[in-house]
C-alpha positions, 0 to 999 in steps of 0.5 A: 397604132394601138397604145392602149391608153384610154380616152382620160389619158389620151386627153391628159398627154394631149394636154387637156385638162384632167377634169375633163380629159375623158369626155372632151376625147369621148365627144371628139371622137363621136363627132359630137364636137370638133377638135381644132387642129392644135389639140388635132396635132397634139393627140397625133402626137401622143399616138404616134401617127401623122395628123392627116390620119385623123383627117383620113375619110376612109380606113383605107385612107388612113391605112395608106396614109399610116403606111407611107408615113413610117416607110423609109424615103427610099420606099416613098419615092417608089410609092409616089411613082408608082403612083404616078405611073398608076395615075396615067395608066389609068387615064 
């Protein structure tokens, strides 16, 4: 997921303001402010991942989330069965 952008050009490609590109990225990601969910997509956009990874609760979350978004629809219908399957044995 890495693309090695700071956080400036992060906000610029997301399309922010380049004034204040860097500090609007820096206080998103400390929780400081909530990015609504227009500038959600376009910074999911510029990295290349799906928005629900930035949603994510955990790193495993989002790894899974990461994962099943870049695998083929073949692989994902074998994820979401064997989840399913997961699922019931586990009741």
């Amino acid at each position: 997921m890495a693309k090695n952008l700071s956080q400036k050009q992060l906000g610029i490609e997301a399309g922010l303001d380049p004034a204040v590109a860097s500090t609007r990225i820096n206080r998103y990601e400390m929780g400081v402010h909530r990015a609504d969910f227009q500038i959600t997509e376009r910074v999911a956009r510029v990295l290349d991942i799906p928005v629900a990874y930035l949603y994510a609760e955990s790193d495993a979350l989002a790894q899974m989330v990461l994962l099943f978004d870049r695998s083929s629809r073949e692989q994902q219908n074998d994820m979401l069965s064997w989840a399913g399957t997961f699922q019931r044995n586990s009741l």
